[in-house]
DSSP file (Angstrom, degrees, kcal/mol; ACC not computed):
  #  RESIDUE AA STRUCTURE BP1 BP2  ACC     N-H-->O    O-->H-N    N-H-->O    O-->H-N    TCO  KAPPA ALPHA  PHI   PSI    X-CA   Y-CA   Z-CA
    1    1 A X     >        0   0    0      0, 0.0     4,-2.1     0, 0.0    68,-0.1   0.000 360.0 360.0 360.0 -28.8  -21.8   38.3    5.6
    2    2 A X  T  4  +     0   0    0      1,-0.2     4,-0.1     2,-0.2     0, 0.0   0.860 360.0  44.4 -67.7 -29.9  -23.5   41.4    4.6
    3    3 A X  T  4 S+     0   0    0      1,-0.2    -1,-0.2     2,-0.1     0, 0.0   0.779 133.8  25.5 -91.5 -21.3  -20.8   44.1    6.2
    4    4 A X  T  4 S-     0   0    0      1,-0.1    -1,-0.2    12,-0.0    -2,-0.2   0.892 101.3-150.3-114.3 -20.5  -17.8   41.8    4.6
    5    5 A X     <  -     0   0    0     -4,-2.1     2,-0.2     2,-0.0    -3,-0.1  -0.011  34.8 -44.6  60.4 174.2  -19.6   39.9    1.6
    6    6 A X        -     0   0    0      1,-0.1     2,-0.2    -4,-0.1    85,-0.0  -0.510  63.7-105.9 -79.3 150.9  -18.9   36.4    0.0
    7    7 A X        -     0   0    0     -2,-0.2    85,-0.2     1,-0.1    -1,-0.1  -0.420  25.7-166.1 -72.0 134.2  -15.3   35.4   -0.6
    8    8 A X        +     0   0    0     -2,-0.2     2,-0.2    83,-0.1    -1,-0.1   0.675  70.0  27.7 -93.7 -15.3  -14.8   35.6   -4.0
    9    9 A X  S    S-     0   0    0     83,-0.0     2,-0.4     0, 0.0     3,-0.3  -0.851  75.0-128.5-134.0 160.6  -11.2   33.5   -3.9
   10   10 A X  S    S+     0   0    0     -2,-0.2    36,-0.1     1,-0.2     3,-0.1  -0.990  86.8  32.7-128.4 157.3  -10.1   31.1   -1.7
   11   11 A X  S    S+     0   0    0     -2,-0.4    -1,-0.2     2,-0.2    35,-0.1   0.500  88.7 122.3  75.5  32.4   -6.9   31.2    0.0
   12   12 A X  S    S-     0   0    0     -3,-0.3    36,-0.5     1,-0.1    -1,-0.2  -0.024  75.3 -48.8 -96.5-148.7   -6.9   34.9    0.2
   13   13 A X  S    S-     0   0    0      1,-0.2    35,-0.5    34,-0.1     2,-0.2   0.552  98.8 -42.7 -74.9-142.9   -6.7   37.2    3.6
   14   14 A X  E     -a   48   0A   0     33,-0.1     2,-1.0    -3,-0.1    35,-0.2  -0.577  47.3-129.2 -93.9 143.1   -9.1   36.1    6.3
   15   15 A X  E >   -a   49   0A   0     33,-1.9    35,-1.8    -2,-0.2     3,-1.0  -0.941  43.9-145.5-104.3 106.6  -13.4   34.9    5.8
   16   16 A X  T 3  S+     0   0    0     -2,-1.0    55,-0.1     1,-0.2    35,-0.1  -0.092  75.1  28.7 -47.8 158.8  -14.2   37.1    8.3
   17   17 A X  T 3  S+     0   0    0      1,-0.1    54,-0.9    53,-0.1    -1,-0.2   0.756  78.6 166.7  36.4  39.5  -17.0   35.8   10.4
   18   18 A X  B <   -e   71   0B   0     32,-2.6     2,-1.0    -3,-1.0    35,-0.5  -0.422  34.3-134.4 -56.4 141.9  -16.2   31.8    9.8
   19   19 A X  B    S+f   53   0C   0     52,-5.0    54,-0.2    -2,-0.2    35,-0.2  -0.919  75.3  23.2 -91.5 110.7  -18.2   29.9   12.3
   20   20 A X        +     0   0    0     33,-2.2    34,-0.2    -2,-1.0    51,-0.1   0.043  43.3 168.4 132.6 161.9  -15.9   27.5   13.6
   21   21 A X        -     0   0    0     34,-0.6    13,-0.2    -2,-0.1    -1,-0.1  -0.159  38.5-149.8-172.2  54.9  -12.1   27.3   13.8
   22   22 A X        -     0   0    0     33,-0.2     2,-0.9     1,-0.1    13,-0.1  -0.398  17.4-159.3-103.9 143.8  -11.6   24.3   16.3
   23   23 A X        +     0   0    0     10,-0.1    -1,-0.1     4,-0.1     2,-0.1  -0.824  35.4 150.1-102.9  82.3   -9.1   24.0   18.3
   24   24 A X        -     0   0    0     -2,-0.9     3,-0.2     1,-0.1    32,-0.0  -0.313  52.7-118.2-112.5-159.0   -9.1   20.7   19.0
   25   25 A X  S    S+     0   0    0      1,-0.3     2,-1.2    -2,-0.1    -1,-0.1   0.834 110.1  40.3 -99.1 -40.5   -6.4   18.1   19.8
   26   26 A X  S    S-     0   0    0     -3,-0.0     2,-0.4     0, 0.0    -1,-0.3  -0.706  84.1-151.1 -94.7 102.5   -6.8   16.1   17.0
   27   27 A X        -     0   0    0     -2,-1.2     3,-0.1    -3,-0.2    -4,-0.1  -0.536  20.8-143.9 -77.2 123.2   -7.4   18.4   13.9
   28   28 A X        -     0   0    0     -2,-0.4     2,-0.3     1,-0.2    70,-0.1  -0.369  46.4 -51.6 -75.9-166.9   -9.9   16.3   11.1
   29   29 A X  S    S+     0   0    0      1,-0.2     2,-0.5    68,-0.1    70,-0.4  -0.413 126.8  15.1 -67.2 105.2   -9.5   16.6    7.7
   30   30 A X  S    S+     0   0    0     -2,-0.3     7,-0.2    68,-0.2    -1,-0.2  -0.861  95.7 110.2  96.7 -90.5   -9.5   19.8    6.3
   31   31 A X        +     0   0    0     -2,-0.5     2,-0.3     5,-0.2     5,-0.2   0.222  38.6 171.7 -19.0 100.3   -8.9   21.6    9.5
   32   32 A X  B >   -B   35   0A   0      3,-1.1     3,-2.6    -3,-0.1     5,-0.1  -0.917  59.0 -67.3-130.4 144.4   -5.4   23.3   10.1
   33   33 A X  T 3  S-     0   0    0     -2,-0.3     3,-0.1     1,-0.2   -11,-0.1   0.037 121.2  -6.8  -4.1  90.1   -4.4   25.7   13.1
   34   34 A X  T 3  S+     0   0    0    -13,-0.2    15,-1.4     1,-0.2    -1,-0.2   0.763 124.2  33.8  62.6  26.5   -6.9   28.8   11.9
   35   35 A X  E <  S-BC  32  48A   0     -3,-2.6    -3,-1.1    13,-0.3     2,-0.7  -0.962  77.4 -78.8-176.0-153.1   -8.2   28.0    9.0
   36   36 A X  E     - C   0  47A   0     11,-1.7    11,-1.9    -2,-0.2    -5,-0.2  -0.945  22.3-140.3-117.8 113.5   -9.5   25.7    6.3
   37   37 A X  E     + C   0  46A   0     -2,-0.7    61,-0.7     9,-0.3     2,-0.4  -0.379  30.3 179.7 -71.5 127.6   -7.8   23.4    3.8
   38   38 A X  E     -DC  97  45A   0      7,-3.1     7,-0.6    59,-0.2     2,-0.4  -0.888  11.0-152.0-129.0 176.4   -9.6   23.7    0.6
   39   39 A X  E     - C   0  44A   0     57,-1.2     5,-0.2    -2,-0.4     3,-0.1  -0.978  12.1-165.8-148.5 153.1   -8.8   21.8   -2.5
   40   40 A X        -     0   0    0      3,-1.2     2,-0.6    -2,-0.4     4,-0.1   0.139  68.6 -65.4-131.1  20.0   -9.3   22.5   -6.2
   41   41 A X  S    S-     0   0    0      1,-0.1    -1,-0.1     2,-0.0    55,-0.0  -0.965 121.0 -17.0 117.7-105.8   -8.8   19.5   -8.2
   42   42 A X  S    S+     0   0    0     -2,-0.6     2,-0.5    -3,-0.1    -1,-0.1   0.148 125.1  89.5-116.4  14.0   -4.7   18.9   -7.6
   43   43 A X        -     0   0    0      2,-0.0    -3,-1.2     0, 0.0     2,-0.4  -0.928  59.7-176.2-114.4 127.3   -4.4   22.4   -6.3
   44   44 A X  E     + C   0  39A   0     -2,-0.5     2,-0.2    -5,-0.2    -5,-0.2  -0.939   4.1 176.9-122.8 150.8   -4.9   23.2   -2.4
   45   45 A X  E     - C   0  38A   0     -7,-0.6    -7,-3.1    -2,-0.4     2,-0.8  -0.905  26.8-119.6-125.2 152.3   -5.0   26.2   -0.1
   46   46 A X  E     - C   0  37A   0     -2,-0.2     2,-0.5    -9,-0.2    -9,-0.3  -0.827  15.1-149.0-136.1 159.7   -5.4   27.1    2.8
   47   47 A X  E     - C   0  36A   0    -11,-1.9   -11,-1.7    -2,-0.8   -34,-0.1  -0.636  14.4-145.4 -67.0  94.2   -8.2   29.7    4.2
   48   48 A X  E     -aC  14  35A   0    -36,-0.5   -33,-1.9   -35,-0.5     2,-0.4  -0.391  26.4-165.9 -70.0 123.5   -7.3   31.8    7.2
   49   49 A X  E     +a   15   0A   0    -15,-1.4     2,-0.3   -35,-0.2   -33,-0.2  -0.916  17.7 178.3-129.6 155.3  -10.4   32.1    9.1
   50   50 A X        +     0   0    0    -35,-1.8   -32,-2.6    -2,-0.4     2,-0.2  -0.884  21.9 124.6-132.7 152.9  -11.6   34.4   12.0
   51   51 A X        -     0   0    0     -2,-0.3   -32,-0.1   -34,-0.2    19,-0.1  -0.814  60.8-100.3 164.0 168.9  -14.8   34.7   13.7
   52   52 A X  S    S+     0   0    0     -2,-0.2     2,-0.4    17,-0.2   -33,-0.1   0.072  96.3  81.4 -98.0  24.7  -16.6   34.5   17.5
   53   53 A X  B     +f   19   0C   0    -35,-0.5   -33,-2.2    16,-0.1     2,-0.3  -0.991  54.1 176.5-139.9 121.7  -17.8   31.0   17.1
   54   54 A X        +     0   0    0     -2,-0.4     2,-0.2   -35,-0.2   -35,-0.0  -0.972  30.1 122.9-123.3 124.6  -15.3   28.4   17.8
   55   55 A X        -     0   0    0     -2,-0.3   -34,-0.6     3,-0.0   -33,-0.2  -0.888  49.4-155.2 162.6 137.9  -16.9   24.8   17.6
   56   56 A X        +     0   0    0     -2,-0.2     2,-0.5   -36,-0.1     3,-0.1  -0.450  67.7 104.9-145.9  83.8  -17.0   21.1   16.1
   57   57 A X    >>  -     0   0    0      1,-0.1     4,-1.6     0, 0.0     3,-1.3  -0.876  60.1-159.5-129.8 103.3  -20.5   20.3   16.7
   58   58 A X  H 3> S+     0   0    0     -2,-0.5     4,-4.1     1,-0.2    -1,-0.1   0.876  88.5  54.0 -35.7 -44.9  -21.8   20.7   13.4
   59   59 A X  H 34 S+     0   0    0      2,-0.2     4,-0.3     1,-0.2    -1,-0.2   0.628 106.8  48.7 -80.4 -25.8  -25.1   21.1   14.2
   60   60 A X  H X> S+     0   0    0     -3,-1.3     4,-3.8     2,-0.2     3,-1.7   0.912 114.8  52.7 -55.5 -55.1  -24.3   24.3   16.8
   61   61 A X  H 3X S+     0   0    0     -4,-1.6     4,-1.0     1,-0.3    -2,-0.2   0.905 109.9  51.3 -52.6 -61.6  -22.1   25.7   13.6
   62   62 A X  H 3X S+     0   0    0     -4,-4.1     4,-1.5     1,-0.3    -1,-0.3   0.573 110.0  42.8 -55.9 -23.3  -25.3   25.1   11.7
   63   63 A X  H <> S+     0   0    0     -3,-1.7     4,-1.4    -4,-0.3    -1,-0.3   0.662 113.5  56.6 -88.9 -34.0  -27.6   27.0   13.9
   64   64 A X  H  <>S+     0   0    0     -4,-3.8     5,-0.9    -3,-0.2    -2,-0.2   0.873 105.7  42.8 -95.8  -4.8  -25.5   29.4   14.2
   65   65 A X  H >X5S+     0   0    0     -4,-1.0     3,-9.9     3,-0.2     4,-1.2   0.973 107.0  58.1 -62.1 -63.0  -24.8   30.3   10.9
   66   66 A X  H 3<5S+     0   0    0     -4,-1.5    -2,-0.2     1,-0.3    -3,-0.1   0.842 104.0  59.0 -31.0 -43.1  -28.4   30.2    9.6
   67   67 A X  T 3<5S-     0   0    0     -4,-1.4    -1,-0.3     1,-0.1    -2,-0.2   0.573 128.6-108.1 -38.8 -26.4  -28.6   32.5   12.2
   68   68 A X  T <45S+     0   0    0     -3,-9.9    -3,-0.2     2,-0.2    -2,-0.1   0.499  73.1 136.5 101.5   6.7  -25.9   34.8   10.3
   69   69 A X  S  <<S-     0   0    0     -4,-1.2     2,-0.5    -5,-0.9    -4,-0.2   0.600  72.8-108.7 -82.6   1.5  -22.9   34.4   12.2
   70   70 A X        +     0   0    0     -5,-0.3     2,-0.3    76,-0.1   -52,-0.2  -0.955  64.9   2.9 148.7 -95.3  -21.1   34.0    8.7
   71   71 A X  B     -e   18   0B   0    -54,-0.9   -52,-5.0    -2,-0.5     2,-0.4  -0.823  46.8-178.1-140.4 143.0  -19.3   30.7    6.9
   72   72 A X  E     -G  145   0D   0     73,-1.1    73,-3.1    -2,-0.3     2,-0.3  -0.995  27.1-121.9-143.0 148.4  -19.1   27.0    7.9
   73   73 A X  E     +G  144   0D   0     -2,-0.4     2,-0.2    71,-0.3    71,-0.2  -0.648  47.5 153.2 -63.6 123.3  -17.4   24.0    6.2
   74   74 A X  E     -G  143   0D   0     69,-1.8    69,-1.4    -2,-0.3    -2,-0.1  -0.637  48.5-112.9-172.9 163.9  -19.7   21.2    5.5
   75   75 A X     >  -     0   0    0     67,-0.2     4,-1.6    -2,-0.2     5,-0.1   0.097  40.1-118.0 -83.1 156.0  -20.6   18.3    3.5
   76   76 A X  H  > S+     0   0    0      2,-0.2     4,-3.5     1,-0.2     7,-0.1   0.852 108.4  69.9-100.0 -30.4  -23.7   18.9    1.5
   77   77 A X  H  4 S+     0   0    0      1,-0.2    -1,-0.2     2,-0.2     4,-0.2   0.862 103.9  46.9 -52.3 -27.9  -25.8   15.9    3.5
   78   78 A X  H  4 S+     0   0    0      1,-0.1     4,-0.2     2,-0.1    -2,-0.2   0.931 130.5  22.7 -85.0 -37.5  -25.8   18.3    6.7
   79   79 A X  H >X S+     0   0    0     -4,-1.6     3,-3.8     1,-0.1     4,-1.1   0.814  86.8 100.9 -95.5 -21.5  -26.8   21.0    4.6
   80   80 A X  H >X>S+     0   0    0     -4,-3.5     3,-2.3     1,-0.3     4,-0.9   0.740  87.0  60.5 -31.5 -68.9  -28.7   19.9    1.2
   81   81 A X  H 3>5S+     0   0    0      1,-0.3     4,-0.8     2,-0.2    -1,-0.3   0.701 113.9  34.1 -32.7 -46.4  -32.0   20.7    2.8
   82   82 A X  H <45S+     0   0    0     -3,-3.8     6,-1.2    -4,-0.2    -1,-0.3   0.410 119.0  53.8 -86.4   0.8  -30.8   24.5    3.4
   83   83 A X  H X<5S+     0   0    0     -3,-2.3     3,-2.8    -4,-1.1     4,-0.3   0.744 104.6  47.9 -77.7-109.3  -29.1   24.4    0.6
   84   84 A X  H 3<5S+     0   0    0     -4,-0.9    -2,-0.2     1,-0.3    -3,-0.1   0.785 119.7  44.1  -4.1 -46.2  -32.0   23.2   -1.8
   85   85 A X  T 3<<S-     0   0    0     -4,-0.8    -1,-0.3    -5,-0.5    -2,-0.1   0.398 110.7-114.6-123.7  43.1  -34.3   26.0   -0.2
   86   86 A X  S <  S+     0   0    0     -3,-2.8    -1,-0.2     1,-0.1    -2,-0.1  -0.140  82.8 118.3  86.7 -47.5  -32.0   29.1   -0.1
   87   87 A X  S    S+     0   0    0     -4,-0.3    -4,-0.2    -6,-0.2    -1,-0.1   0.628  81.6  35.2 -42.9 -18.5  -31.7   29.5    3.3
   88   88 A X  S    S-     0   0    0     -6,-1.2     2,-0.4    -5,-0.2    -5,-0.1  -0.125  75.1-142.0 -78.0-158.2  -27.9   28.9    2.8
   89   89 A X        -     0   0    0     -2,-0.1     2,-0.6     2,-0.0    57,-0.3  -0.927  16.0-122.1-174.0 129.3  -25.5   29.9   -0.1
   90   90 A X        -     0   0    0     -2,-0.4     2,-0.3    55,-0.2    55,-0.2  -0.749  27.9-160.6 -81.9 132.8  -22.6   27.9   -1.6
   91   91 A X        +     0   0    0     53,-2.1    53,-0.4    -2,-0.6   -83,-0.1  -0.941  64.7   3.5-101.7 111.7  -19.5   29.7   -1.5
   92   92 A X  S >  S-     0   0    0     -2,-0.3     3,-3.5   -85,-0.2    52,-0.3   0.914  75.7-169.5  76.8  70.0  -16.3   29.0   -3.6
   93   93 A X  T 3  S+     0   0    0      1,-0.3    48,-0.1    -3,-0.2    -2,-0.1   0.813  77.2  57.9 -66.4 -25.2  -18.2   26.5   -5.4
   94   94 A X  T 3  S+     0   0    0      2,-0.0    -1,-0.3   -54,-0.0     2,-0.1   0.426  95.9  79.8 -90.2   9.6  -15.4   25.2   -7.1
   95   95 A X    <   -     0   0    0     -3,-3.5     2,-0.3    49,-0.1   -55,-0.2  -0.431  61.4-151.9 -95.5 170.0  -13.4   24.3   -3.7
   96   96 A X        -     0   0    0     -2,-0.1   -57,-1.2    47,-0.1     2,-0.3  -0.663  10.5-130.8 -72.2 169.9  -13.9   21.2   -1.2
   97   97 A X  B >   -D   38   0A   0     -2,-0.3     3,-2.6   -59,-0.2     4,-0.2  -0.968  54.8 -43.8-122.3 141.6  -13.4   20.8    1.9
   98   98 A X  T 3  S-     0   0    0    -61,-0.7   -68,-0.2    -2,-0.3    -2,-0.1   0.004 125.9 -17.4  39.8-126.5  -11.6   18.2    3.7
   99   99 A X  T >  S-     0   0    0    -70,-0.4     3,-1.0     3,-0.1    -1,-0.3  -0.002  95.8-112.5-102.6  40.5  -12.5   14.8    2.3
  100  100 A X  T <  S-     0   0    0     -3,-2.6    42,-0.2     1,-0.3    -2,-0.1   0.780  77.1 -51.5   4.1  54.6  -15.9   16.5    0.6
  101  101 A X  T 3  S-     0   0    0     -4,-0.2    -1,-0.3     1,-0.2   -24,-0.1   0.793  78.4-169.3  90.1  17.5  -18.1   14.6    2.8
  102  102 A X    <   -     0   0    0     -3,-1.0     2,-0.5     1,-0.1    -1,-0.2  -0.220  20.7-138.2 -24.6 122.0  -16.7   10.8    2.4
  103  103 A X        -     0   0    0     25,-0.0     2,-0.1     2,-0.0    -1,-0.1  -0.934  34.5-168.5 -98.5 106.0  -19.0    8.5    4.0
  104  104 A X        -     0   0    0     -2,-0.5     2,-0.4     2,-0.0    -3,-0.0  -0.343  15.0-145.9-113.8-177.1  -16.4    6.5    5.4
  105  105 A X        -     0   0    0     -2,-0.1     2,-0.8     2,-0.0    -2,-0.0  -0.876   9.0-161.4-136.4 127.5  -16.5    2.6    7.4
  106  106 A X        -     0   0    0     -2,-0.4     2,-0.6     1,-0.0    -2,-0.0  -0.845  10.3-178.4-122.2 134.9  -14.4    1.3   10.2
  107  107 A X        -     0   0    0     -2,-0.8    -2,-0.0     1,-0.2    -1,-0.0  -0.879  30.1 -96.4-117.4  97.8  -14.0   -1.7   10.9
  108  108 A X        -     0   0    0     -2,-0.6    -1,-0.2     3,-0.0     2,-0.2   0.604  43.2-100.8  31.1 146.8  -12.3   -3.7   13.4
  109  109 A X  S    S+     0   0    0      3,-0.0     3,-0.1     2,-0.0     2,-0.1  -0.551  88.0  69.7 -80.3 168.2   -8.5   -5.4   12.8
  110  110 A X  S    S-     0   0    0     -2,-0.2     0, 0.0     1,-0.1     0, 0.0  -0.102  87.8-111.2 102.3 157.0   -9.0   -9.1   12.0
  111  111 A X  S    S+     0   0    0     -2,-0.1     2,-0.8     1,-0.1    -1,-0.1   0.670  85.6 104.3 -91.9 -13.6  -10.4  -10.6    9.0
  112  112 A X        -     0   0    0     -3,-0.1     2,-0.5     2,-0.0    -1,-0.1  -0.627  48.1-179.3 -80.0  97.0  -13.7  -11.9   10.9
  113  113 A X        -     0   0    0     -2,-0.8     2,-0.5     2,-0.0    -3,-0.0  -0.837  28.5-121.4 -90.4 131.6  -16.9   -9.7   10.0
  114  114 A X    >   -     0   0    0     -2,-0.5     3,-4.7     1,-0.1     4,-0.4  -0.539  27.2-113.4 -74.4 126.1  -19.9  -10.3   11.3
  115  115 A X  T 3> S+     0   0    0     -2,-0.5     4,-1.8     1,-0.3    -1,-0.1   0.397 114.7  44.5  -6.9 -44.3  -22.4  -10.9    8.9
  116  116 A X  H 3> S+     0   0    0     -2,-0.2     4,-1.6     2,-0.2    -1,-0.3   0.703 111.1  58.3 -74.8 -33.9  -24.7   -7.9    9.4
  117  117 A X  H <> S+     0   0    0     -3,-4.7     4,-1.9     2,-0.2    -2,-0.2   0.942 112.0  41.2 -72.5 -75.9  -21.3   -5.7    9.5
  118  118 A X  H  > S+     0   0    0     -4,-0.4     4,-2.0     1,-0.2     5,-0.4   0.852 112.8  57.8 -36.6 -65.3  -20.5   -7.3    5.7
  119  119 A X  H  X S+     0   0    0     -4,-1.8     4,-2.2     1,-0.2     5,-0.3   0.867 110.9  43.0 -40.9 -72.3  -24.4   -6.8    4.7
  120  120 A X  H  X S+     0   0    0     -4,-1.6     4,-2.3     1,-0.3     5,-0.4   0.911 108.1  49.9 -45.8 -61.2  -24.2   -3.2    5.4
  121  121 A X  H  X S+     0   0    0     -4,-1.9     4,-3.0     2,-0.3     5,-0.4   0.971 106.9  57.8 -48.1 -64.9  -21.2   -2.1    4.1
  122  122 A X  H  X S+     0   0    0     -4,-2.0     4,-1.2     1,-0.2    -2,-0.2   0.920 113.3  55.2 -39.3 -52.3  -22.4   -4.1    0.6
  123  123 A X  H >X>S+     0   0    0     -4,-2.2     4,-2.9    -5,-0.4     3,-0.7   0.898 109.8  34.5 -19.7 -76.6  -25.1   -1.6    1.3
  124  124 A X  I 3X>S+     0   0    0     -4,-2.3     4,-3.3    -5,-0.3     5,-0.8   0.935 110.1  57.4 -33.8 -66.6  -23.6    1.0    1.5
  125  125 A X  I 3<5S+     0   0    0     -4,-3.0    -1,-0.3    -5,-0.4    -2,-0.2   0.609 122.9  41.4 -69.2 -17.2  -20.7    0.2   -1.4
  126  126 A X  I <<5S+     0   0    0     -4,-1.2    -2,-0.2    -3,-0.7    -1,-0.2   0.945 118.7  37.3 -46.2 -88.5  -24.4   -0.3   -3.7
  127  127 A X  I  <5S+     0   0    0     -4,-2.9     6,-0.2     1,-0.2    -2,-0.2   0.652 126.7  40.3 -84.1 -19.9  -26.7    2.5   -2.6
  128  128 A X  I  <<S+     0   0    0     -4,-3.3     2,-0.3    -5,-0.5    -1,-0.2   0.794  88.8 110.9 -88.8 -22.7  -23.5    5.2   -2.2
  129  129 A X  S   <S-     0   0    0     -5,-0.8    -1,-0.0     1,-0.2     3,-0.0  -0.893  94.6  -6.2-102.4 132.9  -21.2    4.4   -5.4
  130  130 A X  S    S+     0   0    0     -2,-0.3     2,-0.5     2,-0.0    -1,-0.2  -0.962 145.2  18.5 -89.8   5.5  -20.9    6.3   -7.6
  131  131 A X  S    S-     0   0    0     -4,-0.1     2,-0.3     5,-0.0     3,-0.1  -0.963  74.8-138.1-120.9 129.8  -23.8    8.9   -6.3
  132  132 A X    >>  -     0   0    0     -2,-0.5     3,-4.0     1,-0.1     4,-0.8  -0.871  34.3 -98.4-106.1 153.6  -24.9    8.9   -2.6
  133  133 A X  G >4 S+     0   0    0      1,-0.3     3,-2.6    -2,-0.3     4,-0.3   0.734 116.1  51.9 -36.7 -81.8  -28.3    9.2   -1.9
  134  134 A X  G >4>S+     0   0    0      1,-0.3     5,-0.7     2,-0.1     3,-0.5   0.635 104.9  54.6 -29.3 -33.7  -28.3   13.1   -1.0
  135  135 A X  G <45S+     0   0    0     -3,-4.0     3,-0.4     1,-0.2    -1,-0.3   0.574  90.7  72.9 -91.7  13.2  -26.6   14.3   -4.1
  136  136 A X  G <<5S+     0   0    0     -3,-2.6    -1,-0.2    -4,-0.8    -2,-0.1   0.559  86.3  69.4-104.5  14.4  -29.1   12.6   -6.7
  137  137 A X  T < 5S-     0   0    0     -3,-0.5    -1,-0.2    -4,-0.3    -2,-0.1   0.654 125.8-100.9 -80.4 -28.0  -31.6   15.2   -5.7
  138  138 A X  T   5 +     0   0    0     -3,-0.4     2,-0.4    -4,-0.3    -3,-0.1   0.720  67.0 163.1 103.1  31.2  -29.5   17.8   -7.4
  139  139 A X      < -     0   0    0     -5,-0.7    -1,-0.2     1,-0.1   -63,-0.1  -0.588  50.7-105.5 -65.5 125.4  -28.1   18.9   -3.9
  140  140 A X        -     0   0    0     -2,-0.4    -1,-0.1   -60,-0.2     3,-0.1  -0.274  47.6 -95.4 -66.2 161.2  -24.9   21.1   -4.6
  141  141 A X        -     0   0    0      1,-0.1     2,-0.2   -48,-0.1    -1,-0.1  -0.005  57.7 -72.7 -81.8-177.0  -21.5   18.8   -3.7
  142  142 A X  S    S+     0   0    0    -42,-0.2     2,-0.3   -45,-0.1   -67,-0.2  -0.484  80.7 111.9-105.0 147.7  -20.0   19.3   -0.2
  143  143 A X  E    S-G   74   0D   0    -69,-1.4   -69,-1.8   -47,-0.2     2,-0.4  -0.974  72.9 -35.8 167.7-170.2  -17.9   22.9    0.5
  144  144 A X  E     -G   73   0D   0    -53,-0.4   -53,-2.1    -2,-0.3   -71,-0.3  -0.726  55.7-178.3 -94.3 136.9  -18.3   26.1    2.6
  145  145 A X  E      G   72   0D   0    -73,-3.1   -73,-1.1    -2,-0.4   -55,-0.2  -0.451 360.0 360.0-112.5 173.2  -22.1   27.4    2.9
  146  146 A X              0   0    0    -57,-0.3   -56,-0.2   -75,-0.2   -76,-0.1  -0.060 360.0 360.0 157.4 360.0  -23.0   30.7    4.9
């Protein structure tokens, strides 16, 4: 990040030294062939990314940015903590990623939920809507860190 700097646009040439680019068989949300889907309200691009860490274990990605290996996608609940005390950096603040960090619930086919399933999800649909716990600290919203 120092030799390339932060991207100042998104959907421009390559963010050199992304951490991750995975090449998996099922791509999630946000993820295309070698790069990143970002979004902008109703406008999306997407980010060509390069780098020598290929991954989707978040938590590798994460170690290995703090580390310096350059830029990762993620939801501001994996990161708020490094966020909140520098040690990370927002990039392209005004972008998302993927589904910005949707906490999401899956449930079985059928109409029969078990009681405990239903309690939690009202939990959830409560303690998460319209703010989930992590952003009402003042933790920046979910996007690319490094």
């Amino acid at each position: 990040m120092r030799r390339a700097g932060l991207p100042r646009a998104a959907g421009g040439a390559g963010a050199a030294g992304g951490a991750g680019g995975a090449r998996l068989p099922s791509l999630p949300e946000g993820w295309v062939p070698g790069g990143w889907k970002l979004r902008n309200g109703a406008r999306s691009v997407v980010q060509r990314v390069s780098g020598s860490i290929v991954s989707d274990e978040g938590e590798g990605l994460l170690v290995a940015c703090l580390a310096g290996a350059g830029i990762l996608p993620a939801s501001d609940w994996e990161v708020g903590p490094e966020l909140a005390e520098g040690r990370l950096v927002r990039v392209l603040p005004d972008w998302t990623f993927g589904d910005g960090g949707a906490v999401q619930v899956v449930l079985p086919p059928g109409r029969l939920v078990p009681a405990k399933t239903r309690v939690f999800v009202d939990w959830l649909a409560r303690d998460f809507v319209p703010v989930p716990p992590w952003r009402r600290g003042g933790a920046a919203g979910p996007g690319l860190s490094g």
